[in-house]
C-alpha positions as CSV (number, residue, x, y, z in Angstrom):
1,X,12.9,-9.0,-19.9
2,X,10.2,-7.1,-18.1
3,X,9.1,-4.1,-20.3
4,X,7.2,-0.9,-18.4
5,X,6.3,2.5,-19.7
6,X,5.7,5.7,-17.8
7,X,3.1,7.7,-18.4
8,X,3.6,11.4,-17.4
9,X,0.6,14.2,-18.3
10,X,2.3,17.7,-18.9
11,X,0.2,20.9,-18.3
12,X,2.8,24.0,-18.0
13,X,4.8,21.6,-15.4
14,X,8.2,21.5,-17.7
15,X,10.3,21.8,-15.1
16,X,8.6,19.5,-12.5
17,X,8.2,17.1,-15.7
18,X,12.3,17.1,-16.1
19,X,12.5,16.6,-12.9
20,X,10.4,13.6,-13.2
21,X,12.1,12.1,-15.9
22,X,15.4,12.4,-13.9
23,X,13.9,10.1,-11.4
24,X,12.6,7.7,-13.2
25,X,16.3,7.7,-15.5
26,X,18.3,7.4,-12.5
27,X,15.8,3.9,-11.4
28,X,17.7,0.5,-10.9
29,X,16.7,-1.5,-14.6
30,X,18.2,-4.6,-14.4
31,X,16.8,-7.0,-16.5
32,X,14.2,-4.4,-17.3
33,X,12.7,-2.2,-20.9
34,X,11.7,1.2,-19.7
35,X,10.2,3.2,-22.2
36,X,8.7,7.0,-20.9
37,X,5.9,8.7,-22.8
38,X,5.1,12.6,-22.0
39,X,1.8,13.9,-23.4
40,X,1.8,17.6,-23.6
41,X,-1.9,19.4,-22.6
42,X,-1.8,22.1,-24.8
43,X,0.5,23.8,-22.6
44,X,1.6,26.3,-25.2
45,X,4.0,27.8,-23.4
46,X,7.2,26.3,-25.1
47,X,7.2,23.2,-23.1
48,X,7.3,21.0,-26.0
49,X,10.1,22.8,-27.2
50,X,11.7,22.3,-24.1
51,X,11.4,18.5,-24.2
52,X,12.5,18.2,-28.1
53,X,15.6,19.6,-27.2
54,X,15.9,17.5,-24.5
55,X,14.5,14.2,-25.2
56,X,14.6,13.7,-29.3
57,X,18.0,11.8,-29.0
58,X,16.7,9.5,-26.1
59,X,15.0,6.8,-28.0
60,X,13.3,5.2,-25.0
61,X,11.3,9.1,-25.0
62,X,7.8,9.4,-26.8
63,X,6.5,13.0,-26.9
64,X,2.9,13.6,-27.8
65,X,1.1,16.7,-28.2
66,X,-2.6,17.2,-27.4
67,X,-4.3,19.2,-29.9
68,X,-6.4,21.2,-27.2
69,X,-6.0,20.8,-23.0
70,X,-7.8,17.4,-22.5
71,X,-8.0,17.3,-19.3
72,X,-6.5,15.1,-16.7
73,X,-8.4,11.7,-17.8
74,X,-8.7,12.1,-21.5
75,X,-4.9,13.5,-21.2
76,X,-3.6,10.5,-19.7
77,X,-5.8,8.2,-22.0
78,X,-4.0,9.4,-24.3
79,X,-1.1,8.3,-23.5
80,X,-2.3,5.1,-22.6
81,X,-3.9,4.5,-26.0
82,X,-0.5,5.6,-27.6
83,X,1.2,2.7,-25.0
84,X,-1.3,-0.3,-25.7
85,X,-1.0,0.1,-29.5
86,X,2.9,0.8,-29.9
87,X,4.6,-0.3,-27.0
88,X,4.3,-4.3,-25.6
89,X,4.8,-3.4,-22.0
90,X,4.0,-5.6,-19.0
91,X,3.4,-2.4,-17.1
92,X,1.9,0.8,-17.2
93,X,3.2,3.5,-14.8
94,X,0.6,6.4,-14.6
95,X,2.2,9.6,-12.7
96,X,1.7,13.2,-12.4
97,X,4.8,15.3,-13.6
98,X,5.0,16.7,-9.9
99,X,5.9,12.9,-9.0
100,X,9.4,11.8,-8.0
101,X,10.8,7.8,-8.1
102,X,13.6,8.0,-5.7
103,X,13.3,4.3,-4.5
104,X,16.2,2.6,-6.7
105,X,14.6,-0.5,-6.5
106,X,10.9,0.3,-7.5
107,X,10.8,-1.7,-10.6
108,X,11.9,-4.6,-9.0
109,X,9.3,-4.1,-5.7
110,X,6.2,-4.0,-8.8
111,X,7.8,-7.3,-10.3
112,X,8.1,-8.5,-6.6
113,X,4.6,-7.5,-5.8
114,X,2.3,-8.8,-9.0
115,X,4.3,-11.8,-8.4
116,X,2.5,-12.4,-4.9
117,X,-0.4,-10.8,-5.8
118,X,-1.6,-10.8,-9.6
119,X,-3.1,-7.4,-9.3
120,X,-4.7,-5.0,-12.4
121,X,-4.2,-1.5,-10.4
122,X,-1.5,-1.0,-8.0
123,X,-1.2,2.3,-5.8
124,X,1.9,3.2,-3.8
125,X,2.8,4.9,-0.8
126,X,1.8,8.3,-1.9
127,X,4.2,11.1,0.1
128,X,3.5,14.8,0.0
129,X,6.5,15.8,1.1
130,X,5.3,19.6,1.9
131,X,2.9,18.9,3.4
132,X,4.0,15.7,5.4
133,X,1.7,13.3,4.8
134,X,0.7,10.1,2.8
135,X,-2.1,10.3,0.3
136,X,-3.0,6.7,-0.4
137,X,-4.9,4.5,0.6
138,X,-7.9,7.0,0.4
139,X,-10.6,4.5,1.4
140,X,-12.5,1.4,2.0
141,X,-15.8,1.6,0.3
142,X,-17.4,4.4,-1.5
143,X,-19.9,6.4,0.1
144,X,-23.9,5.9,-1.5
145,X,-25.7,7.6,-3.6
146,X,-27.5,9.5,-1.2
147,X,-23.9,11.1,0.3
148,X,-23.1,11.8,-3.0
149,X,-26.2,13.6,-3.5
150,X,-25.9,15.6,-0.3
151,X,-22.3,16.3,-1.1
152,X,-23.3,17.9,-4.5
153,X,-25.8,19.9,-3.1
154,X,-23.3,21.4,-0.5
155,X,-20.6,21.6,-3.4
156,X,-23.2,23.5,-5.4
157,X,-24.1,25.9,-2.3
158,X,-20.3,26.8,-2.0
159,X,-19.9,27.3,-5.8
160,X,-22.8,30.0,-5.7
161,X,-21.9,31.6,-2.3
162,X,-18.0,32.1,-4.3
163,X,-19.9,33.3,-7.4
164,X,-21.6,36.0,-5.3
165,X,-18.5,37.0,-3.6
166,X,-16.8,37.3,-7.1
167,X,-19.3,39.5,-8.4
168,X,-19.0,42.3,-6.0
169,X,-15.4,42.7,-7.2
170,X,-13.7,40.1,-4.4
171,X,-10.4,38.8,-5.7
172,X,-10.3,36.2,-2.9
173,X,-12.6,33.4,-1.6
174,X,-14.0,34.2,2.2
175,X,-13.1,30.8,4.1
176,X,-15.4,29.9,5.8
177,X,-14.2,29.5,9.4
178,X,-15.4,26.0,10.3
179,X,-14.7,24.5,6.8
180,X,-10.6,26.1,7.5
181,X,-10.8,24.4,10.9
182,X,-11.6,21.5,9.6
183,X,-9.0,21.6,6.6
184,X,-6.2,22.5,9.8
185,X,-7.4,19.7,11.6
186,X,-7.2,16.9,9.2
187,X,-3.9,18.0,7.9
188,X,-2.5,18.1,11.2
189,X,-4.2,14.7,12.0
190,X,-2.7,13.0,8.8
191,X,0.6,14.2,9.8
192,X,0.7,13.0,13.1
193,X,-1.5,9.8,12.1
194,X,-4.0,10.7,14.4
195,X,-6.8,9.0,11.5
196,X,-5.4,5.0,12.5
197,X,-7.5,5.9,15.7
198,X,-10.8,5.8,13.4
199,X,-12.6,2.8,12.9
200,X,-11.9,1.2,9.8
201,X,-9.1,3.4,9.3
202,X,-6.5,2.4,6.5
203,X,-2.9,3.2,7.4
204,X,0.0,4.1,4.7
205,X,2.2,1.0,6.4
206,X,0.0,-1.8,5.6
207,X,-0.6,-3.5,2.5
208,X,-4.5,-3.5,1.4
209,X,-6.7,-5.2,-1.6
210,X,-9.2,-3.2,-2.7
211,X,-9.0,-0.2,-1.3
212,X,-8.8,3.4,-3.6
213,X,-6.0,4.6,-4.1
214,X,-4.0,7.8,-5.2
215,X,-4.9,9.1,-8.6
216,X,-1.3,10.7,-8.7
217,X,0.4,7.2,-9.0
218,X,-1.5,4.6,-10.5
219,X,0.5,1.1,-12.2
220,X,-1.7,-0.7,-14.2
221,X,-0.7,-4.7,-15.0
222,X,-0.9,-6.1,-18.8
223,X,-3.8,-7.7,-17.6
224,X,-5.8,-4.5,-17.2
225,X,-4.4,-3.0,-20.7
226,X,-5.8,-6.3,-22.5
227,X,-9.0,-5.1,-21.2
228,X,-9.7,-2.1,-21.2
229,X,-9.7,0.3,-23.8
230,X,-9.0,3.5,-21.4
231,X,-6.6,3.8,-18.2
232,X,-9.4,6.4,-16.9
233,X,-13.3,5.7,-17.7
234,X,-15.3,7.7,-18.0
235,X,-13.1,11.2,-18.4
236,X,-14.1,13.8,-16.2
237,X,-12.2,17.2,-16.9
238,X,-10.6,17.5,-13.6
239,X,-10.9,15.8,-9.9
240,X,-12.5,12.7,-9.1
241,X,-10.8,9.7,-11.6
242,X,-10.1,8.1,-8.1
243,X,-13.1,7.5,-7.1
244,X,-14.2,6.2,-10.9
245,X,-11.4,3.9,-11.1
246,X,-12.6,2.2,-7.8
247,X,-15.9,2.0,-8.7
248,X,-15.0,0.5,-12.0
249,X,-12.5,-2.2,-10.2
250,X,-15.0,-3.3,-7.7
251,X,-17.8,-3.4,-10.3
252,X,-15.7,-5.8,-12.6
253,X,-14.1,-7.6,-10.1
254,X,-10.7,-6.3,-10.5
255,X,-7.8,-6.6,-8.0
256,X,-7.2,-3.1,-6.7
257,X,-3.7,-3.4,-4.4
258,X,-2.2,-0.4,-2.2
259,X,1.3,-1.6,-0.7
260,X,4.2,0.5,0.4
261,X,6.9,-1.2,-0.9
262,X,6.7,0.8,-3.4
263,X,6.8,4.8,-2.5
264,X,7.0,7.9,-4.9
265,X,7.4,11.9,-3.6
266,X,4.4,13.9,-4.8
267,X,5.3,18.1,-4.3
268,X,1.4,18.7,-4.2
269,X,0.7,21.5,-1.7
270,X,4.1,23.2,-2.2
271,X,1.5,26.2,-2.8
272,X,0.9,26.1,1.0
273,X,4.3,27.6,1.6
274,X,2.7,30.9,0.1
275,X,0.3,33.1,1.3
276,X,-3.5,31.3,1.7
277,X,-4.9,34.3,-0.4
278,X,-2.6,33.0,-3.7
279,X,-4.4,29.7,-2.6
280,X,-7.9,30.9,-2.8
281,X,-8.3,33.4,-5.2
282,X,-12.2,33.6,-6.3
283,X,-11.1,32.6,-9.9
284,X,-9.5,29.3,-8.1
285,X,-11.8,28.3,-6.2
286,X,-14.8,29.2,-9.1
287,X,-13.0,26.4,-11.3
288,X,-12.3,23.8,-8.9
289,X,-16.1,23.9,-7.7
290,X,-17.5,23.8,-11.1
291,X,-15.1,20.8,-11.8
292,X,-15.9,18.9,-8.2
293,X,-19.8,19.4,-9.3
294,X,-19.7,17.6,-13.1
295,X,-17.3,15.0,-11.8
296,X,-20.1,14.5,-8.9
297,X,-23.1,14.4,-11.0
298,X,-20.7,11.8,-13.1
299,X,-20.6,10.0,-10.8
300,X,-23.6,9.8,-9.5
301,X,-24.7,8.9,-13.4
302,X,-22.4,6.0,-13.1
303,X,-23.5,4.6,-9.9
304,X,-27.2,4.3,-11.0
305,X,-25.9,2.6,-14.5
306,X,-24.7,-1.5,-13.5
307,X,-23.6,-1.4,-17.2
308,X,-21.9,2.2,-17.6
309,X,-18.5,0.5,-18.0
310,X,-19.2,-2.1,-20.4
311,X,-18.0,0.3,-23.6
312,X,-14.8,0.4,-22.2
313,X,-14.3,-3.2,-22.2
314,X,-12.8,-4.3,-25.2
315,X,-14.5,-6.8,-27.6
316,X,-12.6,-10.2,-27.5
317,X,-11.9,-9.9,-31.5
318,X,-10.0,-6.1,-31.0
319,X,-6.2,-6.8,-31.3
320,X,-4.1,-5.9,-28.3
């Protein structure tokens, strides 16, 4: 019997959570152990109560609170922790709570596809159904140092310009008009494909070895959890574990796989249905800034450090 455990990160998401849990309750599990871990972030706002009274009965449900909002990488190592020392699981299914499984046979297409391919991370087809278009694969090779650098500094000269703004009493960020072109233009380009024209350009209908993948859906093989002490290394607060995670595969030589066999329904951008000013309130855009910034310098830290990763390896005496 094959034996796989979801990991779903709460954060005042209760209701896309349940929603989640539906999906992954209604899978095909034919000669298949599915356990499903949630790991409250502090939500405090009666989630946890929520999923007692739903889940306490369900034996094949783990709850686990947070003692303060983690973040999304320490959040979801967390889980993973909990996972590698109480559950003996071939697979480890990392999703966000606004993911849905609808494909019935998605166990079976993971069995089907570590069969062929013997891979440590596996990404699938990655559809955001609102706004009509495939996240994953995100990209080939990571951009050098000196991008990242230049890309900090910009991220840095937009944090301060919104600052500014937010200290004059502005509730809402001023868009910049060529950075919302921009935004339009790749949106409407990844909904009509228009990026397979690029060179080098990955599409969501071919199968790819490493390449990045979506950090919304993320399987990781036992091979990877004998390993590795964390799912997510190192643990930026927010944005960024993508990019990480690839550099951390590619560094250590492991098999990073995107194939759309598999395929999972992400509701990120449902927001966009609203007005753009509850999308880019000053206090928004402030947060997400100072979060793209840490995660960048992070990164950048990483890159320059050959050895950064070896503390998350674990020693070949630890117990698995």
């Amino acid at each position: 019997m094959v034996r796989f455990a979801f990991l779903i990160l709460n954060y005042k998401s209760a209701e896309e959570t349940v929603s989640c849990v539906k999906s992954i309750e209604s899978l095909s599990k034919e000669g298949t152990d599915v356990q499903i871990v949630i790991v409250d972030n502090d939500s405090r706002d009666g989630s946890m109560e929520l999923f007692h009274q739903l889940y306490d009965k369900k034996n094949y449900i783990d709850l686990i609170q947070s003692e303060d909002n983690a973040g999304f990488s320490r959040g979801n190592n967390l889980g993973y922790v909990y996972i590698c020392e109480n559950l003996s699981v071939d697979f480890l299914i990392m999703i966000n709570s606004d993911i849905e499984c609808r494909q019935k046979d998605f166990l079976y297409q993971i069995m089907k596809i570590y069969k062929e391919t013997k891979f440590q991370v596996l990404g699938p087809d990655v559809y955001a159904y609102h706004m009509k278009i495939h996240q994953s694969p995100i990209y080939r090779n990571l951009a050098d140092i000196e991008k990242q650098k230049l890309e900090l500094e910009e991220q840095k000269r937009t944090l301060t310009k919104y600052k500014q703004q937010h200290a004059t009493g502005s509730e809402y960020a001023k868009l910049n008009s060529k950075k919302a072109l921009e935004e339009k233009i790749y949106l409407i380009g990844k909904r009509l494909r228009l990026d397979v024209f690029k060179k080098n350009a990955l599409s969501y209908k071919k199968s790819y070895e490493n390449v990045a993948v979506h950090g919304s859906a993320i399987i990781f093989s036992r091979a990877y959890m004998k390993k590795y002490k964390s799912a997510l290394y190192p643990e930026p607060f927010y944005y960024g574990e993508e990019d990480l995670l690839f550099l951390k595969c590619r560094r250590e030589n492991e098999k990073i796989v995107y194939d759309p066999r598999i395929k999972v329904w992400h509701s990120a951008g449902a927001s966009a249905t609203k007005a753009q000013g509850a999308r880019h309130t000053l206090k928004r855009e402030i947060f997400r800034y100072d979060n793209l910034i840490k995660t960048k310098e992070l990164l950048i830290q990483v890159m320059q450090d050959e050895k950064y990763f070896d503390t998350d390896i674990r020693k070949q005496r630890e117990e698995f």
